[in-house]
N, C-alpha and C positions, 0 to 999 in steps of 0.2 A: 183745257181750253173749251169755252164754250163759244157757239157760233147764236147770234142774232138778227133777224131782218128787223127794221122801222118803216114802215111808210111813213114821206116826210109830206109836208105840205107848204110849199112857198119856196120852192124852185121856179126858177125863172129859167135858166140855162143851163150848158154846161158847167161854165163857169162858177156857176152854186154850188154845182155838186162837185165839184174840185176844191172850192175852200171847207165845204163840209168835211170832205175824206181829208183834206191836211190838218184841218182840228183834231179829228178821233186819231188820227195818226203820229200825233206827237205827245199821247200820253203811253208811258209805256208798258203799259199794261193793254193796250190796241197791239196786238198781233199784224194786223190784217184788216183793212177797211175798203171796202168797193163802194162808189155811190153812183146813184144813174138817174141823170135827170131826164131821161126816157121814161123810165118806172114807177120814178118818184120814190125810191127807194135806197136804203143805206144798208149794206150788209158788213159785219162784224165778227171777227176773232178775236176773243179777248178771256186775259184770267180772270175768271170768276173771284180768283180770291184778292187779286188786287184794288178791283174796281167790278162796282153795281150796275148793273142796267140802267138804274134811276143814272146813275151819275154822266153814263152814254148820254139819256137823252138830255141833261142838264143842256151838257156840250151843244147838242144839236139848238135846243131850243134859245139857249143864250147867244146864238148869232143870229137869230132872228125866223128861225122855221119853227114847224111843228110836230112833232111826231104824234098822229093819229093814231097807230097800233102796232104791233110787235107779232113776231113768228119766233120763236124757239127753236133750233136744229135746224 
């Protein structure tokens, strides 16, 4: 398992950041998804070998945010 942080960009509320975690969270290769629209950040548990990073932020970006940058570990 690898773990990933996103800064997202285009949270409005909580509420964003609850439909964001229930996206990453119904594929199942997402372990474990925290999002905070405090932080403006999405953190991630996911098999590396099932699914890409790229394919994380597809998810993010195709409901309408943006992921700015990434943290590893």
């Amino acid at each position: 398992m690898n773990t990933v942080t996103f800064k997202i960009e285009g949270m409005h509320c909580d509420g964003c950041a609850g439909n964001i975690q229930s996206l990453l969270e119904r594929n199942a290769a997402v372990q474990k998804a925290v999002v905070s629209f405090k932080h403006g950040e999405a953190r991630i548990l996911y098999d590396p070998n099932a699914i890409a990073e790229e394919q994380l932020v597809a998810v993010i970006e195709n409901s309408g945010y943006r992921v700015v940058s990434r943290n590893r570990g």
